[in-house]
C-alpha positions as CSV (number, residue, x, y, z in Angstrom):
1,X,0.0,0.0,0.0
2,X,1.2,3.8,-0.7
3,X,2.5,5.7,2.5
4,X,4.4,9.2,2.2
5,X,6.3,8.0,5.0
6,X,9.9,8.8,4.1
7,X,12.7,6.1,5.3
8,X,14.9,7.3,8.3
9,X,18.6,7.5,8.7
10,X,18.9,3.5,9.1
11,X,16.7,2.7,6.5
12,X,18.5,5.3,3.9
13,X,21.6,3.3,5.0
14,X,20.3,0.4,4.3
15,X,18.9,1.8,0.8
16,X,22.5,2.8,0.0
17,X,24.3,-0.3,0.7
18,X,22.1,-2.6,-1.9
19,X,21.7,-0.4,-4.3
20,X,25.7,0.1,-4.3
21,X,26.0,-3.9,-3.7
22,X,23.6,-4.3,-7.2
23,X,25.9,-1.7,-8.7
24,X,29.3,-3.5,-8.2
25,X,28.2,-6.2,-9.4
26,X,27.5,-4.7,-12.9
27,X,30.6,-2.9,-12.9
28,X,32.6,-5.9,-12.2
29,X,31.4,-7.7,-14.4
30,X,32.1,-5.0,-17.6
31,X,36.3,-5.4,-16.9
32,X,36.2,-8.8,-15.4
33,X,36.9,-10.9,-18.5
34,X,39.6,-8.9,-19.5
35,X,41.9,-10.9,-17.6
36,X,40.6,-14.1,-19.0
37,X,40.8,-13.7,-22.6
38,X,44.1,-16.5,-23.5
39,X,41.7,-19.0,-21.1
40,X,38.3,-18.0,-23.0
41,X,40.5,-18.8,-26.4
42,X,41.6,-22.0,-25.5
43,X,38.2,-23.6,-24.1
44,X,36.2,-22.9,-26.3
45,X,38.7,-23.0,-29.2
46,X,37.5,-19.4,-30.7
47,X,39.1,-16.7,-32.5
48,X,40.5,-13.1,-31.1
49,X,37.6,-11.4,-32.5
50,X,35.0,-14.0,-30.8
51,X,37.3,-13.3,-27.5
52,X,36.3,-9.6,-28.2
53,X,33.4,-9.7,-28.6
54,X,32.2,-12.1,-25.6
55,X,33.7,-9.3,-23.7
56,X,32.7,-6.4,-25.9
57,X,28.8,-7.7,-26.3
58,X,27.8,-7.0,-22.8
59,X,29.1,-3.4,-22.5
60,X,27.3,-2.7,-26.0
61,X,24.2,-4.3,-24.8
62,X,24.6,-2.3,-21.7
63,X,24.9,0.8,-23.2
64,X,22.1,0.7,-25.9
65,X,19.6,-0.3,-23.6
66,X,20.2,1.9,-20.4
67,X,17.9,5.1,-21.6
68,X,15.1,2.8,-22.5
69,X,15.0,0.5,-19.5
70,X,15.4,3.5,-17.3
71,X,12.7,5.1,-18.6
72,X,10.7,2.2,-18.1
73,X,11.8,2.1,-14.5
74,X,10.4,5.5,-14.0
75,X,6.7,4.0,-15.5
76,X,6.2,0.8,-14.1
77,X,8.4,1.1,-10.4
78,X,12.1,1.5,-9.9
79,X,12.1,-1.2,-7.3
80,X,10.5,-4.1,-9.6
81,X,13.1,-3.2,-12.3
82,X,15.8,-3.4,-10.1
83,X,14.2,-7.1,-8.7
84,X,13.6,-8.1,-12.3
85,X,17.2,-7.2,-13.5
86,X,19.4,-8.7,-10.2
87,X,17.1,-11.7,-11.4
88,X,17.9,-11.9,-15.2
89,X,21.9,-10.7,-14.5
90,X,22.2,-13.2,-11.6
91,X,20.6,-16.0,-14.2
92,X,22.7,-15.0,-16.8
93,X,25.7,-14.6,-14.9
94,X,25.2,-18.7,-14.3
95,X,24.7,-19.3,-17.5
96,X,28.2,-18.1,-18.5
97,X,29.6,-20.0,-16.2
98,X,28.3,-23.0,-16.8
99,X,28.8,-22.0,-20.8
100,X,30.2,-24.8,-23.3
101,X,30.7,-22.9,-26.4
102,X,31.0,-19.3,-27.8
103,X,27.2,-19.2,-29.0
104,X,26.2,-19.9,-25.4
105,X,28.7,-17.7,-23.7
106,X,27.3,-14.7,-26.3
107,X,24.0,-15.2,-25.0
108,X,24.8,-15.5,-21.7
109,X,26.6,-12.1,-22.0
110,X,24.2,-10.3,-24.2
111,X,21.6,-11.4,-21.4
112,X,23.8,-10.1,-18.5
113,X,23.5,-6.6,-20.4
114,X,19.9,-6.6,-20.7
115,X,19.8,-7.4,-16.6
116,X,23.0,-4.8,-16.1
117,X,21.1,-2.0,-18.0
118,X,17.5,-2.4,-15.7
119,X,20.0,-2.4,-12.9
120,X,22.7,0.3,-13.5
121,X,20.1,3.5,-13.8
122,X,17.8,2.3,-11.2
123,X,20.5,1.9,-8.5
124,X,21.2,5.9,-8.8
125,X,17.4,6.9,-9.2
126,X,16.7,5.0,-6.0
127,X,19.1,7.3,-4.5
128,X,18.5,10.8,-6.2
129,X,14.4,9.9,-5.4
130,X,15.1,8.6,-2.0
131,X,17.0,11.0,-0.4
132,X,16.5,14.6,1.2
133,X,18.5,17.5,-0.6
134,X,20.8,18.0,2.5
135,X,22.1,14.1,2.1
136,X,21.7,13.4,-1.6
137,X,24.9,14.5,-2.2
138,X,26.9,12.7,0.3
139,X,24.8,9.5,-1.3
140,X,26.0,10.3,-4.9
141,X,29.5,10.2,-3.4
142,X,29.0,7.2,-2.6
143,X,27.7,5.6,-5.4
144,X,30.3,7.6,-7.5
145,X,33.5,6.0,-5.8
146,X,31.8,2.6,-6.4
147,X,31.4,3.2,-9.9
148,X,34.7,4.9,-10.0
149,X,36.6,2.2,-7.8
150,X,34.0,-0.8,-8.5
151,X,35.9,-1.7,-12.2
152,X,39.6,-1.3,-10.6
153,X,38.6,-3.6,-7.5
154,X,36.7,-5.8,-9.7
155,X,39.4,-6.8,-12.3
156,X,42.3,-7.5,-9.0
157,X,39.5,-10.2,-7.9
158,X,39.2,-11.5,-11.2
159,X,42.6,-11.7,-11.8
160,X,43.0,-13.2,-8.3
161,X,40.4,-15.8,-9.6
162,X,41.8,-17.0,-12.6
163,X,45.3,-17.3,-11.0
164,X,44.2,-19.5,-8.4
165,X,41.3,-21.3,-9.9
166,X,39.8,-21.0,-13.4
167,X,37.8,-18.2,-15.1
168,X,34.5,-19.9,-14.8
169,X,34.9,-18.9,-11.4
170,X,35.1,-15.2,-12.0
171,X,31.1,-15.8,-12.6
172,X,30.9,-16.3,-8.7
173,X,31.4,-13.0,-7.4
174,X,28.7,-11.2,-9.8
175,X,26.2,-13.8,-8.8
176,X,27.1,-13.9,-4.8
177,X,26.6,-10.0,-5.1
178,X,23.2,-10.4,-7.4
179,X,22.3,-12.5,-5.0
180,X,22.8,-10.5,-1.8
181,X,21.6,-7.4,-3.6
182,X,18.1,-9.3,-4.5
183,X,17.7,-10.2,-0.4
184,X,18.8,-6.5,0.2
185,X,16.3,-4.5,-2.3
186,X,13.1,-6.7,-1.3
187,X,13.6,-5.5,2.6
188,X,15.1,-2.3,2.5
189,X,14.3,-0.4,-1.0
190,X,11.4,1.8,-1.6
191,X,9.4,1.4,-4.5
192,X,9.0,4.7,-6.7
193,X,7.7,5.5,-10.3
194,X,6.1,8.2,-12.3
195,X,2.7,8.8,-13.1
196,X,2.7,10.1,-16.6
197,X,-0.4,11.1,-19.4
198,X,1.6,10.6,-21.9
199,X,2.7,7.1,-23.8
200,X,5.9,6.2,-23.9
201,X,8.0,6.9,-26.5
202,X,8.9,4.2,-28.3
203,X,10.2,5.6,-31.5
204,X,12.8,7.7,-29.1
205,X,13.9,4.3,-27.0
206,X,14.0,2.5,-30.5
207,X,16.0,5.4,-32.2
208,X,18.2,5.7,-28.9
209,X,19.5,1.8,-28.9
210,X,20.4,1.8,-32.9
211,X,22.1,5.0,-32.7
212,X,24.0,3.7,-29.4
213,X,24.7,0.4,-31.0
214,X,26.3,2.3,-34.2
215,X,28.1,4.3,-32.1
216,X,30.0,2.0,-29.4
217,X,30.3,-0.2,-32.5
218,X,32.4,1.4,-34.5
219,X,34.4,2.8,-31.4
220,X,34.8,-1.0,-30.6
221,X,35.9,-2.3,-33.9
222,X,37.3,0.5,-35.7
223,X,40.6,0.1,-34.0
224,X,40.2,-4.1,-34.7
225,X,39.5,-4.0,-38.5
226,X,40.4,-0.2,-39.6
227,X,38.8,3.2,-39.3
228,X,38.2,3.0,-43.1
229,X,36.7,-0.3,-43.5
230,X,33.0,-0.9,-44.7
231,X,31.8,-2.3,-41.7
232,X,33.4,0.6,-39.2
233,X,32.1,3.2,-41.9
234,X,28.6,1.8,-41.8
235,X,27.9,1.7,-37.6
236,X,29.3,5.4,-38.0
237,X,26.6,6.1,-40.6
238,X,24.0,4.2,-39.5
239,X,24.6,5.5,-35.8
240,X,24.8,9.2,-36.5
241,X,21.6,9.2,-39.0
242,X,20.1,7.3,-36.3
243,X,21.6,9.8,-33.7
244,X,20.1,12.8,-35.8
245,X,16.8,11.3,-36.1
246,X,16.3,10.7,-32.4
247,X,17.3,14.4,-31.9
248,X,14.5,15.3,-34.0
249,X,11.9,13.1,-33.0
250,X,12.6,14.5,-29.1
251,X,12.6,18.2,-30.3
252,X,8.6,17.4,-31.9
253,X,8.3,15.6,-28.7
254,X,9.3,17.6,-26.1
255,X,7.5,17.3,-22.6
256,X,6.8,13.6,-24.0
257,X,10.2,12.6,-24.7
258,X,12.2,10.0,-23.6
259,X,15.2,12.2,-23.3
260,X,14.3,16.3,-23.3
261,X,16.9,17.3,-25.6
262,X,16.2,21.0,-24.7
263,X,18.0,20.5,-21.4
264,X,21.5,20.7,-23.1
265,X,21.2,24.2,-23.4
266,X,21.7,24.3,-19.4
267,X,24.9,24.5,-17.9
268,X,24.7,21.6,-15.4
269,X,23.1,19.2,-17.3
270,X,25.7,20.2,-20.5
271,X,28.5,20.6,-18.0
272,X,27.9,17.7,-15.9
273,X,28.0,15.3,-18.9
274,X,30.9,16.5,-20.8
275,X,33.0,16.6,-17.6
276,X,32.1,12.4,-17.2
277,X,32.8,11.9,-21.2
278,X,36.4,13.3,-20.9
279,X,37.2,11.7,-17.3
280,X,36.1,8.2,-17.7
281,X,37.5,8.6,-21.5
282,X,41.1,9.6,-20.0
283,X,40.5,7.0,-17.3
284,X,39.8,4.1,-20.0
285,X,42.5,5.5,-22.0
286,X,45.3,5.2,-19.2
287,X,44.2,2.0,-18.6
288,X,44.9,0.6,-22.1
289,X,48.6,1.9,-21.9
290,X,49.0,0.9,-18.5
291,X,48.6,-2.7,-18.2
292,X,50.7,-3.2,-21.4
293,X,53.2,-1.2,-19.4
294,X,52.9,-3.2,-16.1
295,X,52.4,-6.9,-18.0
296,X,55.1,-6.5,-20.9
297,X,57.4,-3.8,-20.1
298,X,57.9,-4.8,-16.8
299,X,56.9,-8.3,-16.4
300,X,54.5,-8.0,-14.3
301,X,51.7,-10.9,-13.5
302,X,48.0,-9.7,-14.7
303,X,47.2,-9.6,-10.7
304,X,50.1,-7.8,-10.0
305,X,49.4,-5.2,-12.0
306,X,45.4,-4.8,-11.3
307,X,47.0,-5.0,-7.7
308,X,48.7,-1.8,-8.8
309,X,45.7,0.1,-9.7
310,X,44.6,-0.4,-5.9
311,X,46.0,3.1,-4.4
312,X,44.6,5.0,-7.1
313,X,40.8,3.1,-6.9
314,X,41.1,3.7,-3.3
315,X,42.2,7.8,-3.2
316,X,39.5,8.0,-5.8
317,X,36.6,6.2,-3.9
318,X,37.9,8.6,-0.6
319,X,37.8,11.8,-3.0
320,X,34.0,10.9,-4.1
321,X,33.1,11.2,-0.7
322,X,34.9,14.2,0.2
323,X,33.7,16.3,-3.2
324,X,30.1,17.0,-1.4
325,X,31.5,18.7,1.5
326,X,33.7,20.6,-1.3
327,X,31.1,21.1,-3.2
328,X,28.5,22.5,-0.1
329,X,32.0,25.3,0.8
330,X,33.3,26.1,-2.6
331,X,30.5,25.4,-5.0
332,X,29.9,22.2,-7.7
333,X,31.6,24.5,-10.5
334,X,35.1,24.7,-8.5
335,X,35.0,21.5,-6.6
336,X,34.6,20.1,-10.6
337,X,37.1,22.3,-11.7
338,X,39.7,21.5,-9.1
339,X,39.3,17.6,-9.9
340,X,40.0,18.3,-13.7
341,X,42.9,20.2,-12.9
342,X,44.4,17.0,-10.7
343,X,43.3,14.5,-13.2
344,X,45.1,16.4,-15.9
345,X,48.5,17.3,-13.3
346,X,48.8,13.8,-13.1
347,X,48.6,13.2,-16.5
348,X,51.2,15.6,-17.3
349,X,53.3,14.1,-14.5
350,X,53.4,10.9,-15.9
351,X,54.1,11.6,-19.4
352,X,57.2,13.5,-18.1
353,X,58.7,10.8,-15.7
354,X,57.1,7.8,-17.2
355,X,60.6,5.3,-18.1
356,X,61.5,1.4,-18.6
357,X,63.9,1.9,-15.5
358,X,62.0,4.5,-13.6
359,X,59.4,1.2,-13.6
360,X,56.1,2.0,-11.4
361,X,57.0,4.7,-9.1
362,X,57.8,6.9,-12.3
363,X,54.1,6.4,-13.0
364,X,52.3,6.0,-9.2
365,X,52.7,10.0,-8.5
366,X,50.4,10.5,-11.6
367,X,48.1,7.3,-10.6
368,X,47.7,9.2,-7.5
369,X,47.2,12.3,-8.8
370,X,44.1,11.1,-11.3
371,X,42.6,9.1,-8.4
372,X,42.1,12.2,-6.4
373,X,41.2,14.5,-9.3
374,X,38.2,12.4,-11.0
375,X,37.0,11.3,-7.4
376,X,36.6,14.8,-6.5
377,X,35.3,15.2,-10.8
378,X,33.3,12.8,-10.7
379,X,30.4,13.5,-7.9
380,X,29.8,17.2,-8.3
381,X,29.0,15.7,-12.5
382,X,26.8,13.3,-11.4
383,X,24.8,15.4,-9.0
384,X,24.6,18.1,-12.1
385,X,23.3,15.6,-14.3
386,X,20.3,14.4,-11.8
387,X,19.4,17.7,-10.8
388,X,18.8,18.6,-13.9
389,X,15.9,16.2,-14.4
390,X,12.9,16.4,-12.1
391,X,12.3,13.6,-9.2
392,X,9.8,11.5,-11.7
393,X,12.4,11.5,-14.2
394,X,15.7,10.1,-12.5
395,X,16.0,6.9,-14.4
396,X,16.3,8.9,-17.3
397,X,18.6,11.4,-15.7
398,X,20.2,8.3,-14.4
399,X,20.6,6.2,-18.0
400,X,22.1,9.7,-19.2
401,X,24.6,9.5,-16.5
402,X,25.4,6.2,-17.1
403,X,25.4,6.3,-21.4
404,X,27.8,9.3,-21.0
405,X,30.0,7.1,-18.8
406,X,30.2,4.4,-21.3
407,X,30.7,6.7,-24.3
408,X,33.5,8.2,-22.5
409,X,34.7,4.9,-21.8
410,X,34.5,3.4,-25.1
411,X,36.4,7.0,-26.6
412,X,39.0,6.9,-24.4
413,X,40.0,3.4,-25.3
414,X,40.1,4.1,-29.6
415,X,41.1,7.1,-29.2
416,X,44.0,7.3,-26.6
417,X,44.9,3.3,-27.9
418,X,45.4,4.5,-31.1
419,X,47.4,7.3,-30.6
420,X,49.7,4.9,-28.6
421,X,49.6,2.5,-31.3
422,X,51.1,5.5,-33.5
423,X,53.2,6.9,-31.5
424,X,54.8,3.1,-31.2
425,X,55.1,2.4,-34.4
426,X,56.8,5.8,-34.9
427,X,59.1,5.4,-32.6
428,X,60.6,2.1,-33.1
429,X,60.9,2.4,-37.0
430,X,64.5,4.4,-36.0
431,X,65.1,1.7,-33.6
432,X,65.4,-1.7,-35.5
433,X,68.6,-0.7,-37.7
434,X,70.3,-4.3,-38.3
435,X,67.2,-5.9,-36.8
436,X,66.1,-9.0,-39.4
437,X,63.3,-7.9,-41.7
438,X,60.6,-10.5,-40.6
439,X,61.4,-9.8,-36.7
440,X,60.8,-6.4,-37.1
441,X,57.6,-6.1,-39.3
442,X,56.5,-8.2,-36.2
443,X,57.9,-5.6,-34.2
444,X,56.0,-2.9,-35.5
445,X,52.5,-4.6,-34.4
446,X,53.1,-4.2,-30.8
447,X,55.3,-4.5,-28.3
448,X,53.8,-7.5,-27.1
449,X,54.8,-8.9,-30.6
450,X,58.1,-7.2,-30.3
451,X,58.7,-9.7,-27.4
452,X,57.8,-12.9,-28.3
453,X,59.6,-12.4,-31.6
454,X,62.6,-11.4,-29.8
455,X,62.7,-14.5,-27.5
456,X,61.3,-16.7,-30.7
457,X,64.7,-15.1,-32.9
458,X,67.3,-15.3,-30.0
459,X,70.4,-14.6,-31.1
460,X,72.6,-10.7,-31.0
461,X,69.3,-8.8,-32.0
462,X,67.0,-9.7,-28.6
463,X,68.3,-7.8,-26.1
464,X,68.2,-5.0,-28.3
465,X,64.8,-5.4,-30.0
466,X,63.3,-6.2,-26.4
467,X,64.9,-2.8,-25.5
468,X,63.7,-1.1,-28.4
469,X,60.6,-1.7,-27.9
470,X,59.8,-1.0,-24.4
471,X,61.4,2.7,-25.4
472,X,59.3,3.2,-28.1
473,X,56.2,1.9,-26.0
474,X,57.4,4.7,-23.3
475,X,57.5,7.4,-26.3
476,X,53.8,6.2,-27.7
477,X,52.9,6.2,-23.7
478,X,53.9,10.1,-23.7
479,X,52.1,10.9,-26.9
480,X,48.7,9.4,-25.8
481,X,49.0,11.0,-21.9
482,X,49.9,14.5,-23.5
483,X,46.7,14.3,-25.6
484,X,45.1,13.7,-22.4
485,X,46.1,16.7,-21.0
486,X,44.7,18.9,-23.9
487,X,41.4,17.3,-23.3
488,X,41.5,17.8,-20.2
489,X,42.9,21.8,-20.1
490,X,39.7,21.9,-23.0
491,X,37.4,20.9,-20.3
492,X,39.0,22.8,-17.5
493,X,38.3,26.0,-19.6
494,X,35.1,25.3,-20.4
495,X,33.5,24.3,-16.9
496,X,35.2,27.0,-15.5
497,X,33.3,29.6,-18.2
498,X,30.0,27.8,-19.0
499,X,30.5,24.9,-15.9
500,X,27.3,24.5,-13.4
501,X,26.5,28.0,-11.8
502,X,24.5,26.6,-8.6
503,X,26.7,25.8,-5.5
504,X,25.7,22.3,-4.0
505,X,22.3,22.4,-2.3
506,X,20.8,25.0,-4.5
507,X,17.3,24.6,-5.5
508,X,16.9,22.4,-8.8
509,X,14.2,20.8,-10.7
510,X,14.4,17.6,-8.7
511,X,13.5,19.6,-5.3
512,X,11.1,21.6,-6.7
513,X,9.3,18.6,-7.8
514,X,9.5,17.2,-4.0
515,X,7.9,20.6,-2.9
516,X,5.3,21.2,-5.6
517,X,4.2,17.3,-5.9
518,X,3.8,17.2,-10.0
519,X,1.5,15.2,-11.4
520,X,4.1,12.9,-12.6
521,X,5.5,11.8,-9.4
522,X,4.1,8.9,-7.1
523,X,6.0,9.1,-3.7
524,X,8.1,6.0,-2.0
525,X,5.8,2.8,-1.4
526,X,6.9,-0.5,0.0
């Protein structure tokens, strides 16, 4: 039955912990394979590209699907979508591991991004339409430095896993935290949803998912089979018409579209999302040069070097909690600003010290640096985003939050990985005078390739090739992190002229809508 009896302090703690429970779990589960690709090849006999994309499918699927399904949370109850997708992603997550062949394993993954995208949106609406104004933004911290931290912490158990067991077993943790999540939402979460006179807008949902599937495809597979090819050119044509007709179909919408396009034009909402795009692109980015750096330049074991990435999950997931009470003294504009400013010092600091014999302290001083700077980025952008949106529409504002992440994301890693694969091949053209002709077209590929040819040659030219190539991976290292810091200088300048004007705890749309009770909005219900 309905009650406008709001949960107290326990129960909002309560609240928090399983919708941040249900949140790890997806975000563990988008990096976990990563570590498991050789073992994937070999049991199931398949192909790089069918490696890819049993990892790549469930991000995609993730992605398309988040603005729709979060919508849909909004109409028919955020706390039955979240019950319905800790259902189908704990189900799925068991078929994966119990998965005999790549077909299965493809379904199984698909199926864990249809449960991850009902999930992801609604565990930050339960929160934004949960929570008094004076708390929210301690609560976004929270859920920021899990989905910050979440991946980092995520891929070191994984790794852990597959070290000490076998990757079927990196399925466990996902369904343990389904599992306890499922428990968790049926006792503590409040059930919300909107009340709306209008249909739903299925031409904008069915327009949003083909333009988001163009999109993150060809960021996914233009680096795999050339920006050029006829496949990478038609997801970028079929995305961006598909893009540019959703546009135009919300514009003729407008109070009845899935997304209110309009909303750009204000500065947190615009802000907000452009500040999570570049961060979580420059945090993907660093991660694609990083573990090549810790695995094959240094030798380092996969868990050893997700075991790495530890200080700078935890300063981040500290710095998400902190940026409300920065945000309540010096305003969401500054506290944003400052964490830009970090993220792009440490970028700069490790493109200046980064070396083969400098190892991982020439690089931890920058890790540390980025932690800091997109934890204290990261909240202030959220809470933009969601207050831009009105109470009865946070799984939209939510799915936007969460879409933006994911482009970013899926940028970062063609973008910055290409520009690393450039400035490698660049560097170690000068480098392989007197180096056999077959060894070093292998070299050129990578300096994983540079490696194993090295060892496979033997003979006067390893030592030196091995060498070669670790310098020239340090030089295409550099090129990639000083692209990083124009992005980010970009962004600093433009948050800190068009940024959100509103210090924290100003009035938005989402507190109005609490005061003035819109038609649209049906309070908590158990």
């Amino acid at each position: 039955m309905s009650t406008n009896r709001a949960p107290g302090a326990a129960g909002r703690r309560a609240i928090l912990l399983a919708v941040c429970v249900a949140l790890m779990a997806v975000i563990a589960s988008v990096s976990g394979l990563n570590v498991a690709q050789p073992d994937l090849a070999r049991t199931f006999g398949a192909s790089q590209s069918a490696v890819l994309w049993i990892i790549n499918v469930y991000t995609l699927t993730l992605a398309a699907l988040l603005l729709p399904l979060g919508a849909l949370g909004d109409r028919l109850g955020r706390k039955p979508m979240l019950l319905a997708g800790l259902t189908v992603f704990g189900a799925a997550a068991v078929l994966a591991g119990l998965a005999q062949s790549t077909e299965v394993m493809l379904a199984a993954r698909l199926l864990s991004g249809v449960g991850a995208a009902m999930i992801m949106p609604i565990t930050l609406a339960v929160i934004t339409s949960t929570f008094p104004a004076e708390e929210r933004g301690r609560a976004i911290g929270v859920w920021t430095g899990v989905a910050g931290g979440g991946g980092i912490l995520g891929m070191f158990l994984s790794a852990a896993l597959v070290d000490v067991a076998s990757w079927r077993w990196l399925f466990v943790l996902p369904v343990a935290l389904a599992a306890v999540a499922l428990v968790m939402t049926l006792r503590s979460v409040p059930n919300s949803r909107e009340r709306s006179a209008r249909s739903f807008d299925t031409v904008g949902a069915l327009s949003s998912v083909v333009a988001v599937v163009g999109l993150i495809f060809v960021l996914q597979e233009g680096p795999e089979r050339g920006w050029t090819s006829p496949t990478a050119l038609a997801g970028l044509a079929v995305g961006l018409a598909a893009a540019a007709g959703f546009t135009a179909w919300e514009l003729r919408r407008r109070d009845g579209a899935l997304l209110d396009v309009r909303l750009f034009r204000e500065r947190s909402l615009a802000g907000g999302s452009l500040t999570l795009l570049a961060v979580f692109g420059v945090q993907a980015g660093v991660f694609v040069v990083l573990f090549p750096f810790l695995q094959v330049v240094l030798g380092w074991s996969g868990l050893l070097a997700t075991l790495a990435l530890m200080p700078m999950a935890v300063l981040m997931m500290a710095a998400s909690g902190l940026a409300p009470k920065a945000a309540a003294r010096f305003g969401g504009r500054s506290t944003m600003a400052a964490g830009i400013l970090l993220t792009g010092a440490g970028l700069a600091v490790m493109a200046t010290f980064v070396s083969v014999d400098g190892g991982y302290l020439s690089v931890l001083p920058g890790l540390l640096a980025m932690g800091l700077g997109m934890g204290l980025s990261m909240t202030p952008s959220t809470e933009a985003i969601t207050g831009a949106l009105p109470r009865e529409r946070q799984g939209v504002a939510s799915a936007l939050n969460d879409v933006t992440r994911e482009f970013g994301t899926a940028l970062g890693v063609a973008l910055l990985g290409a520009l690393l694969s450039s400035g490698y091949r660049g560097a170690i053209d000068s480098r392989l005078d007197g180096v056999p002709r077959g060894t070093a077209d292998t070299a050129r590929e990578g300096v994983a390739n540079a490696v194993e040819a090295a060892h496979a040659a033997g003979g006067p030219h390893a030592h030196t090739l091995i060498r070669a190539s670790q310098e020239s991976f340090v030089d295409g290292w550099q090129q990639a992190m000083w692209a990083g810091v124009a992005v980010m200088a970009v962004l600093l300048a433009y948050v800190l002229t068009r940024g959100p004007l509103s210090p924290a705890g100003a009035p938005n749309p989402q507190d109005q809508s609490e005061d003035n009770e819109p038609q649209g909005a049906e309070r908590a219900t158990t």
